[in-house]
VMD Tcl script that draws the C-alpha trace (Angstrom):
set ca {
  {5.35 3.11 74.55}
  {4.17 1.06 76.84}
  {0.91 0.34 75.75}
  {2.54 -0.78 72.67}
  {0.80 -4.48 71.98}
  {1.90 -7.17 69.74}
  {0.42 -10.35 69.55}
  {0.36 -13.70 66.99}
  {-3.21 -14.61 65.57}
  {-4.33 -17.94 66.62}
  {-5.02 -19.09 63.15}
  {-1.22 -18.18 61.85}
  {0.00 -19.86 65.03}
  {-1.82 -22.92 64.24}
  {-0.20 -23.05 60.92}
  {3.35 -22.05 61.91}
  {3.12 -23.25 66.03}
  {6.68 -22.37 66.81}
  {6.61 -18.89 65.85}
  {7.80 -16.24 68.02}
  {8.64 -12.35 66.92}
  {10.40 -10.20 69.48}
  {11.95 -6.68 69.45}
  {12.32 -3.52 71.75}
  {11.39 -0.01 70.84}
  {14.11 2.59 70.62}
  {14.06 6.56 71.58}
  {16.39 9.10 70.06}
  {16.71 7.75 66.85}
  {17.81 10.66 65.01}
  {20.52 11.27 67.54}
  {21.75 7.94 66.46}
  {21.23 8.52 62.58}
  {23.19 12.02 63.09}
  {26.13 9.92 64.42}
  {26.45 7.37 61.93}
  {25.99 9.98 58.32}
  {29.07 11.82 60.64}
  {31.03 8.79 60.28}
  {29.43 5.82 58.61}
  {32.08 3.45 58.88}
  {30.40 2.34 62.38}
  {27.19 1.27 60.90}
  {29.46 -1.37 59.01}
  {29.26 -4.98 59.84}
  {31.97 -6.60 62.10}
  {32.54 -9.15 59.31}
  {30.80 -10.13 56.84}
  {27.45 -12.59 56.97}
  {28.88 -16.24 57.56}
  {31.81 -15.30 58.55}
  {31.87 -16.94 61.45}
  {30.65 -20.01 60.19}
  {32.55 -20.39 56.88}
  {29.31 -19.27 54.91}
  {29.19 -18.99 50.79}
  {26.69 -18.31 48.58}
  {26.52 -22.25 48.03}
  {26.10 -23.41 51.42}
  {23.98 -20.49 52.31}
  {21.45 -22.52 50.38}
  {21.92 -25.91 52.66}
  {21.72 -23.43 56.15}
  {18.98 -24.58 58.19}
  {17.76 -21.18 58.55}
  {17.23 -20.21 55.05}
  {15.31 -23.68 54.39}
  {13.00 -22.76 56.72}
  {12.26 -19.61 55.71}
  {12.13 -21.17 52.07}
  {9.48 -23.61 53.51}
  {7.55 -21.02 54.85}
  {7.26 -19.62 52.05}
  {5.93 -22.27 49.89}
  {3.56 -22.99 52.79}
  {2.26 -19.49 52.37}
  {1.62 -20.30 48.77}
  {4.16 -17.92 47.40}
  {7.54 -19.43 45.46}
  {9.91 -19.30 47.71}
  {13.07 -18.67 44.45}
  {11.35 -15.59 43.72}
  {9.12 -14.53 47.10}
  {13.19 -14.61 49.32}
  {12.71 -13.61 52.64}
  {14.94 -10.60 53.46}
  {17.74 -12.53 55.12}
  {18.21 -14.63 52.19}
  {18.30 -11.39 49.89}
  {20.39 -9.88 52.19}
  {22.98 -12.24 53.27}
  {23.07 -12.90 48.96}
  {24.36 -9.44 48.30}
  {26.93 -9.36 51.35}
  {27.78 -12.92 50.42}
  {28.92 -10.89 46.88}
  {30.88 -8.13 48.37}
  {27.90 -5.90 47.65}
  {27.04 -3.28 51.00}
  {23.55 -1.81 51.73}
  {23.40 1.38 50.80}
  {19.95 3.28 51.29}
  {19.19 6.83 52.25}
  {19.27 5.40 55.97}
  {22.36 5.24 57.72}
  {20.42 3.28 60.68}
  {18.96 1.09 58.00}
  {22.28 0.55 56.77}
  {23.34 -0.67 60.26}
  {20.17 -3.09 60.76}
  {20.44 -4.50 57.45}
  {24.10 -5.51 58.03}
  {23.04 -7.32 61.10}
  {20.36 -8.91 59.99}
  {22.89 -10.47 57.26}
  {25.59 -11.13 59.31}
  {23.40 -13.05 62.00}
  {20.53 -14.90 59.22}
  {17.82 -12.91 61.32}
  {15.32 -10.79 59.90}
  {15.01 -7.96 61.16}
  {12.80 -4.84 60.44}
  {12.23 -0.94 61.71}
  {8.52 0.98 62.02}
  {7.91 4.43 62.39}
  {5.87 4.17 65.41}
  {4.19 8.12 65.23}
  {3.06 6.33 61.88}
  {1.39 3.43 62.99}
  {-2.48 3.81 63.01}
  {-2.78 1.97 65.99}
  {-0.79 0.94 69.05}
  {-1.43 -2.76 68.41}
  {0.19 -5.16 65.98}
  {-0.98 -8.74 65.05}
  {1.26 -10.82 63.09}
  {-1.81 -12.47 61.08}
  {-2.92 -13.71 57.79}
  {-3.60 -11.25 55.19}
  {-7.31 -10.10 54.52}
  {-7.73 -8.92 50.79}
  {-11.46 -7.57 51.76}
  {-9.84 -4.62 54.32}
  {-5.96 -4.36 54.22}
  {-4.15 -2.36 52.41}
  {-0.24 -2.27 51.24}
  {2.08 0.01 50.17}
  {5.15 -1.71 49.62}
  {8.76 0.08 49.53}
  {10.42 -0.34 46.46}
  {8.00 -2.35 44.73}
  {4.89 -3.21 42.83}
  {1.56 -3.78 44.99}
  {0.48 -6.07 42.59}
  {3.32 -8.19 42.92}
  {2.81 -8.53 45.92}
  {-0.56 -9.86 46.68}
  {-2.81 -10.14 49.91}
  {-3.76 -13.88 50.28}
  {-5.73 -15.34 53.36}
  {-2.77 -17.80 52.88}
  {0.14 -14.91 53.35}
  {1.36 -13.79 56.92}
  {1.71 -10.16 57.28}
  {2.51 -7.74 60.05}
  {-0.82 -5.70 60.62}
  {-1.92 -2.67 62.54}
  {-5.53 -2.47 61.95}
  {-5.74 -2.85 58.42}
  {-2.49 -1.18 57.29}
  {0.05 -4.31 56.52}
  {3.65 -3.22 57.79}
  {5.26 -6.37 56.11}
  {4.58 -8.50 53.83}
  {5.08 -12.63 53.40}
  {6.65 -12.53 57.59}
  {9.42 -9.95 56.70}
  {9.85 -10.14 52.53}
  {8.56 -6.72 51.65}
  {8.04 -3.51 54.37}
  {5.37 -0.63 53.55}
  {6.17 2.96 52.33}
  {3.75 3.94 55.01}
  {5.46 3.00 58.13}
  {8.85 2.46 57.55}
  {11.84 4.59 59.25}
  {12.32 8.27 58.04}
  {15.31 10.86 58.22}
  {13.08 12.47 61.33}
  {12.16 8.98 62.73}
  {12.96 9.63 66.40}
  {10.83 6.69 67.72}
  {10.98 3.26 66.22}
  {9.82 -0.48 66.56}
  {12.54 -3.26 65.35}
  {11.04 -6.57 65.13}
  {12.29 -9.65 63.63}
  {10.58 -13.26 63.88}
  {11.80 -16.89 64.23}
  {10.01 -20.43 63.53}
  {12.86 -22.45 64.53}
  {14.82 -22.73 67.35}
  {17.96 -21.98 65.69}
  {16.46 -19.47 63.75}
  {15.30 -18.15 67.35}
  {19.21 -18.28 68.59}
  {20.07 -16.39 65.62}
  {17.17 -13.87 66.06}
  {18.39 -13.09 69.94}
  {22.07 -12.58 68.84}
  {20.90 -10.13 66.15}
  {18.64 -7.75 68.63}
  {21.12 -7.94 71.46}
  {23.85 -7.18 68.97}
  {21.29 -3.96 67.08}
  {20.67 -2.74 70.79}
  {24.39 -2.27 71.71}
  {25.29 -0.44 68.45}
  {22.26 1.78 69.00}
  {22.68 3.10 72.22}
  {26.20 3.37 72.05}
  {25.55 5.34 68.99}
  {23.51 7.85 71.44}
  {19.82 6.21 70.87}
  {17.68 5.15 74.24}
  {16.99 1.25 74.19}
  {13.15 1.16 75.13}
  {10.98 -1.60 76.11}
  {10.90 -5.12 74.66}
  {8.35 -6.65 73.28}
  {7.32 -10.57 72.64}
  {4.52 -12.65 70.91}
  {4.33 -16.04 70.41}
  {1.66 -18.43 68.73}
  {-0.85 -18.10 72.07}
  {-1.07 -14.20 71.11}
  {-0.78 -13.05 74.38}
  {1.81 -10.53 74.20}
  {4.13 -10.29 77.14}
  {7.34 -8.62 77.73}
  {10.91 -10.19 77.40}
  {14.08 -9.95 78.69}
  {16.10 -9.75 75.93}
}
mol new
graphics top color blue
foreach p $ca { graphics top sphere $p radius 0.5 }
foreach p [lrange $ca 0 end-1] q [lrange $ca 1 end] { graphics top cylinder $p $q radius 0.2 }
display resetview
């Protein structure tokens, strides 16, 4: 996939300058889904999210990484107690002893990172995406269109105000990484897939490299083939990364 392009729109860079997303494709997917429903103990977290830091549900709320994700979303015009982003939701319910548990053992596994590191993450279906391009952009409520997974479309509006991940006019995720779509997100037969996750801080962007490097180990030792990287930032030239 290496025609695979991702790229930040100039006007969402303006808004949020420091923003960077980065990822790597991964092959064999299903190989790596096969080993974990065999024995899903290793798809489980090292420890649990904060761990490392001494994190609880109350200072989760002073981390520096949450209030800018909080931020963000009020700057998108959304309210940021009920619009979470997906680290906050996430590192909530591990914060209560509560485990992931979808019909996606590899899910499972990127969830629990995401959590245990404050980085959103996310996995796409690539045979699913309409295009090979993705811009990280504002939404357009003339032309997109949004299926979200496990929710209600009209909850979750498209806003010239509200980032989303885009290929052509399919949204992939919704409000930066809130809310993927039905349409592209990782099936049973997934055997090629996209994991992206974003950063507007610099911390958050520390946190963000820990979580891929850590989601690229447990995948390929779990049989799948780590594929090229991929990296935007706010000038929307994509480039690749070393990570």
């Amino acid at each position: 996939m290496d025609d695979l392009l991702l790229s930040i729109h100039e006007e969402l860079g303006s808004v949020f300058p420091d923003l960077v997303v980065s990822g790597f494709v991964a092959t064999n997917l299903n190989v790596a889904e096969r080993q974990l429903e065999a024995d899903p103990i290793r798809g489980l977290p090292l420890r649990s999210a904060g761990d490392s830091e001494g994190l609880t549900l109350e200072r989760l709320m002073q981390d520096s990484r949450i209030i800018s994700w909080r931020s963000a979303m009020a700057r998108s015009g959304l309210k940021a107690s009920t619009y979470k982003s997906s680290v906050e939701q996430l590192a909530r319910r591990f914060l209560k002893g509560e485990m992931i548990q979808t019909p996606l053992q590899v899910v499972n596994l990127y969830c629990a990172i995401s959590a245990r590191h404050l980085a959103p993450l996310g996995g796409y279906d690539l045979s699913r995406l309409p295009r090979q391009t993705i811009e990280v952009r504002m939404g357009n409520p003339e032309q997109d269109r949004f299926q979200p997974l496990g929710g209600r479309a009209e909850d979750m509006p498209i806003r010239r105000t509200i980032p989303v991940y885009a290929s052509g006019t399919e949204i992939l995720c919704w409000a930066f990484n809130h809310r993927d779509s039905a349409v592209t997100c990782l099936q049973k037969e997934t055997r090629t897939a996209l994991f992206l996750g974003e950063a507007l801080t610099e911390t958050q962007r520390r946190s963000l490299d820990a979580a891929i490097c850590e989601l690229k180990d447990r995948l390929s030792s779990l049989g799948a083939g780590i594929g090229p990287n991929v990296f935007a930032q706010h000038s929307g030239k994509p480039r690749n990364t070393g990570l």
